[in-house]
C-alpha positions in Angstrom: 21.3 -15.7 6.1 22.9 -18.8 5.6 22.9 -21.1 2.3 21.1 -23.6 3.7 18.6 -21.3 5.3 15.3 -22.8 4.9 13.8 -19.6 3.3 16.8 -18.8 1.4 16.5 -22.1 -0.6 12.5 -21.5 -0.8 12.9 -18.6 -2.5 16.3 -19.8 -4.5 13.5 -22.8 -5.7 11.3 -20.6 -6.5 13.4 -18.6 -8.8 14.3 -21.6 -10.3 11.0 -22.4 -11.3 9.9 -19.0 -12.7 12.9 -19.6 -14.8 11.5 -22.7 -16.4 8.2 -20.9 -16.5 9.6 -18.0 -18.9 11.8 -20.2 -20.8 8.7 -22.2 -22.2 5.8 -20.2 -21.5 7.4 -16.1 -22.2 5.1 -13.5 -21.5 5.1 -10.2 -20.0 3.3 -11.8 -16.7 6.0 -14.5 -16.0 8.6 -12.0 -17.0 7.7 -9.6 -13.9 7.3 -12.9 -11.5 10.6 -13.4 -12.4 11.8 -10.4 -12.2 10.0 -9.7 -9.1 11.7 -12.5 -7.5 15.2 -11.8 -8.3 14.7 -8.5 -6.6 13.3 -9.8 -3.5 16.1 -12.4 -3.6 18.7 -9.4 -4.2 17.2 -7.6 -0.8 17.3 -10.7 1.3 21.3 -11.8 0.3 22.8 -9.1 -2.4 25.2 -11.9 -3.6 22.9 -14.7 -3.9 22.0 -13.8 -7.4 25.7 -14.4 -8.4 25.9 -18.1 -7.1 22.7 -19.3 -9.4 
């Protein structure tokens, strides 16, 4: 997938955002969003993860 894939940047925003979430608002739920999301990010483009 290419960095300016569509989906790629959906879910690259949306990492983003749970970020910001569990920086102001840390609790166990917004921890595994998080989490969740940079796993799903990892299976879609391993070294995505590294450019963020």
């Amino acid at each position: 997938m290419n960095d300016n894939h569509p989906v790629l940047q959906a879910m690259r925003h949306q990492l983003h955002e749970l970020k910001h979430r569990y920086q102001h608002q840390p609790s166990e739920f917004n921890r595994y969003q998080l989490v969740r999301q940079e796993q799903r990010l990892a299976q879609v483009r391993p070294d995505a993860l590294l450019s963020l």
